[in-house]
N, C-alpha and C positions, 0 to 999 in steps of 0.2 A: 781622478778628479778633473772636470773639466771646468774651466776656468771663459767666461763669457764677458764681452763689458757690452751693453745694451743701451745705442744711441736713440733717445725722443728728446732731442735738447730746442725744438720750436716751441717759443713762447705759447701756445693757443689755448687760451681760456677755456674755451667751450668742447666739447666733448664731439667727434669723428670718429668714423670708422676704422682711421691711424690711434687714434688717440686709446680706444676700447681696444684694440689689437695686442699694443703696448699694454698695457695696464693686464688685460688675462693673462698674456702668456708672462711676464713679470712676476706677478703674482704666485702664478703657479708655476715657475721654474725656481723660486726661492724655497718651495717644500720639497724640491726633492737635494736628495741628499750629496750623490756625488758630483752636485755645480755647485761650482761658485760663482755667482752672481755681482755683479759691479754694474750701477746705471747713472749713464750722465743724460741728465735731466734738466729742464729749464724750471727754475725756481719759479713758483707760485702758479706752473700750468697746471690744465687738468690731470694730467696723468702723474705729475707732483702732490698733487693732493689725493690720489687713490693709492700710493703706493707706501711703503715702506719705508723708514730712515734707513736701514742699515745699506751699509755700500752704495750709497748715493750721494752721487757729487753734482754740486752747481753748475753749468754751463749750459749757457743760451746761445742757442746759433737762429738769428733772424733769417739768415739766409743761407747761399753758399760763399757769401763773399763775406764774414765774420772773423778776421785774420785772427784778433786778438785771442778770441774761442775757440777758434779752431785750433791754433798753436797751446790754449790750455788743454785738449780733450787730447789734443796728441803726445802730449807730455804727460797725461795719465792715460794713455795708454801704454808709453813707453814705459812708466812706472808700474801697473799691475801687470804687465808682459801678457795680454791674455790669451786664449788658446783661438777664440772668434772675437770678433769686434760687428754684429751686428745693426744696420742704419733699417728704421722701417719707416725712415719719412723721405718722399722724392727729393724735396730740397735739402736731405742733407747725405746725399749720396758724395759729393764731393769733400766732405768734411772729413766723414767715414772713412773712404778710400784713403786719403793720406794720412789719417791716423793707422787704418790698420797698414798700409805697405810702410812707414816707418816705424811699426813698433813690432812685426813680424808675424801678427797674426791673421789667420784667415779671414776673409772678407766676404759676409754675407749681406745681401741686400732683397727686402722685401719689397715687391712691387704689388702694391694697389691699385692702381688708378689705368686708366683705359686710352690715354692719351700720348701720342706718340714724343718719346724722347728727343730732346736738344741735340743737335751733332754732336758736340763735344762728348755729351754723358753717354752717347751709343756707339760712339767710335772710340773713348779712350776709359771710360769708368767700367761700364756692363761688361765688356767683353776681359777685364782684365782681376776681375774679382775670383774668388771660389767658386761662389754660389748665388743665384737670384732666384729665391722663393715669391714662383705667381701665386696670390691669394684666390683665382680663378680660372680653368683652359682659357677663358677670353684674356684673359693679363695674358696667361701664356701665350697663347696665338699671337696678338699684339707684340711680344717682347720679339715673336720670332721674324714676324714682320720687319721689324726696328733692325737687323740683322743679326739679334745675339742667336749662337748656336745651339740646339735644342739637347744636346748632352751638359748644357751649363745650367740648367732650368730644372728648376723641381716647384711642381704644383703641390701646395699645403693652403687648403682652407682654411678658412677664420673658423675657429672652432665656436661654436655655440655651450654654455655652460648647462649641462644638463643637471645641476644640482640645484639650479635656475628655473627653467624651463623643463617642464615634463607634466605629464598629463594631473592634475591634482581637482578632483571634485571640489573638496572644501575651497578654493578658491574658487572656482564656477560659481559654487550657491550664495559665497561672503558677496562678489560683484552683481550677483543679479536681483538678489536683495536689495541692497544698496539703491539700485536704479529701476529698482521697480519693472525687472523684466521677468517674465513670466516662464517656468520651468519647460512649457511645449514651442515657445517661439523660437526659429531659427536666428540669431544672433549672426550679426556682418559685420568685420573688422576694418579700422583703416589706422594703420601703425604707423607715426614717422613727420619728416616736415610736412604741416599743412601747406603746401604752393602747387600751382598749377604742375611744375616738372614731377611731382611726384604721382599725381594724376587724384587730385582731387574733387576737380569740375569734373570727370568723367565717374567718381566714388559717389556723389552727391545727386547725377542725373543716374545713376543704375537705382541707387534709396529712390526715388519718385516714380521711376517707372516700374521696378519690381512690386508686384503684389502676391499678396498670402499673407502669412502669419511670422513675419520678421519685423525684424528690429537691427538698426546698423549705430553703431558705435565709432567715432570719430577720438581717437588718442594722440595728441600733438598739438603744437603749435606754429604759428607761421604766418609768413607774410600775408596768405589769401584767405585766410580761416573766416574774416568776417565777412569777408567778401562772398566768400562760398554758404556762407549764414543765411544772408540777403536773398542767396539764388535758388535755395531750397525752396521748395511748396509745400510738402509735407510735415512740419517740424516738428509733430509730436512723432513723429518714425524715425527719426537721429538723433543722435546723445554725443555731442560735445564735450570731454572729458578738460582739455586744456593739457597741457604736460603733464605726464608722469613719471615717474620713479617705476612705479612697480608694474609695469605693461605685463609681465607673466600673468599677473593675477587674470587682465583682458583676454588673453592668449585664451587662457583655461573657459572664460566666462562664454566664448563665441563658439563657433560650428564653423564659420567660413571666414579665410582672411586674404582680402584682393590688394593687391602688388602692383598699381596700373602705373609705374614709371613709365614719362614718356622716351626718357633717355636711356642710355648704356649705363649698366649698373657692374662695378668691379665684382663684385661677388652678390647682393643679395640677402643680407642678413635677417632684416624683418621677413621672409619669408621662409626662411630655413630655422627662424624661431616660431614660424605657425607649424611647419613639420615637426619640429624637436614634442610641440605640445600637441603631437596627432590631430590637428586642423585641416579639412582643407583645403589647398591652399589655389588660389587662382593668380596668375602673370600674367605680364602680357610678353610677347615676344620677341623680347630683343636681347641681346648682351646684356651681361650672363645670367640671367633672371630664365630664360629656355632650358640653359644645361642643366639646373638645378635637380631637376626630376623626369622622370619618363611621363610625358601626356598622357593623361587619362589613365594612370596607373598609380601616382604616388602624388597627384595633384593635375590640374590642369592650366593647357599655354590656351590663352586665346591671343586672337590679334587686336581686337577694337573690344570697347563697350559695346557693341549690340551684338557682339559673339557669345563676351560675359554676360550679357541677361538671356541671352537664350540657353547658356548651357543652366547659369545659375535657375532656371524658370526647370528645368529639369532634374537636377540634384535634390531643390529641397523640398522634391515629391518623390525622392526614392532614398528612403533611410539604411537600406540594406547596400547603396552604393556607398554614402558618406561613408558609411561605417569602415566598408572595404578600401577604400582611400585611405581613411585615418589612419586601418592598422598599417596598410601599405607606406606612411609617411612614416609612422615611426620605425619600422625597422628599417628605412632608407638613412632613416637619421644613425642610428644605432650604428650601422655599420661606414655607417661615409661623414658623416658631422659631427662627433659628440669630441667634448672634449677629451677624455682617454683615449680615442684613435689618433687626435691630430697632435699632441704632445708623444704619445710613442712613435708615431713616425718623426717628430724632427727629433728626439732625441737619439731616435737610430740614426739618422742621419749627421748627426754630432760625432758621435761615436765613432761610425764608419767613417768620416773625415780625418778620426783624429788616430783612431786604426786603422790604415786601409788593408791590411794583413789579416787581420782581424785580431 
């Protein structure tokens, strides 16, 4: 039995890529049988409201300076003794660490984000832990940068739910119904915050200037959504959905799904959920949105909008490539993204920690 307590004790309403990380792997590390499971959790956050009551305790850490909270999480750690004490949020790396080195257990820390580490937490946290899982090679490159040593580092992907996500017609035909899109139109994705960093002025100027027989579809919400309304020309050729819940269904509904982040993205998820649903998929070329896949073989990197309309002006006049893409996305997925690869690797890696003999 292996015995886990699972730090997301930040208050954050609203749902992140920390927030969804916590909550999958939670989820699905309380079905299997030999962990046991324990999560200090911040009452009435997101990831408090998707999970579970059983072995969940109270505690909110605003920050890393939370003495009261912190001396509660480390005194249930010292009371469930547990075999890891996993933190998967940056501000509570120091919480984490002093609960697990005074209650003896290994100290795992997840890194997300792309931003280079505080002195303190690169000179006395990172380097003195177990283990620090990059959720990306770019986290990891960056953690190596930071000077942690690359035998301390193991890269494990956000898993993607493939009981979620995966290719399903009936959902295709329920959305196109729906909106009135026509079973021969090429259908064009845009998943995620509507604002300019995610690159929506450049999603919104590819819809006006690409011509043929498409249709682009807009899923999210956001600070420049109206703004980006205003700047369209064409606006019977985009479909504004607002927020939703069920984006697989859109996933399934499209043919092409573009990723125009202007920034450094830690891993990439809206795009590795158009590959899970054989989409495919376009990037653009920056951290880590490039590593995801091989160019022109399981998706493609461009650099700007007028690389994307020239390659897109090319794909959706050759259906025997899409096709070849598609399949090529999904068994990228199958063997490098899907949920069952990235829970068997950390649990081997649990295991082997907790056996190093075997």
């Amino acid at each position: 039995m292996i015995k886990i307590l699972w730090v997301n004790a930040n208050p954050n309403p609203n749902p992140g890529g920390t927030e969804i990380h916590s909550i999958d792997f939670i989820n699905e590390l309380e079905k299997i049988e030999d962990i046991q499971l324990y999560k200090a959790i911040a009452k009435g956050s997101y990831v408090d409201k998707h999970i579970s009551e059983k072995n969940k305790f109270d505690i909110t850490l605003k920050s890393e300076f939370s003495p009261l909270n912190t001396i509660k999480l480390i005194n249930l750690a010292r009371k469930i003794k547990p075999d890891f004490i996993i933190g998967n949020n940056g501000n509570e790396y120091i919480n984490t660490f002093l609960a697990g080195k005074l209650s003896g257990a290994k100290i795992i820390l997840f890194r997300h984000m792309l931003n280079y580490q505080p002195i303190f937490i690169k000179k006395f946290i990172l380097p003195n832990v177990y283990k620090i899982i990059a959720v990306s090679e770019s986290s990891k490159r960056r953690l190596i940068q930071d000077g942690i040593k690359e035998e301390k580092i193991e890269v494990l992907y956000n898993f993607i739910d493939e009981d979620r996500f995966y290719p399903d017609n009936e959902k295709r035909d329920k959305i196109r119904k729906q909106f009135n899109i026509k079973d021969d139109e090429i259908v064009i994705l845009f998943v995620g915050k509507v604002n300019k960093g995610k690159g929506i002025y450049d999603f919104i100027e590819i819809a006006d200037r690409l011509e043929g027989n498409v249709k682009f579809i807009v899923v999210g919400d956001g600070k420049d959504l109206e703004n980006a309304k205003k700047l369209l020309k064409n606006k019977e050729k985009v479909i504004f959905t607002g927020y939703r819940k069920d984006t697989e269904y859109f996933y399934n509904a499209s043919d092409i799904v573009l990723v125009l982040s202007k920034g450094e993205e830690s891993f990439g998820r809206t795009a590795v959920e158009g590959i899970a649903t054989g989409k495919v998929v376009f990037v653009y070329d920056i951290e880590n949105l490039k590593y995801l896949f091989e160019n022109e073989k399981s998706g493609f990197i461009v650099k700007n909008k007028e690389e994307a309309i020239k390659k897109l002006k090319e794909i959706i006049n050759n259906k025997d490539l899409m096709k070849e893409i598609s399949e090529n996305a999904l068994k990228l997925f199958k063997e490098k993204y899907s949920k069952k690869i990235i829970l068997n690797k950390f649990i081997n890696l649990l295991k082997e920690s907790k056996n190093p003999n075997g």
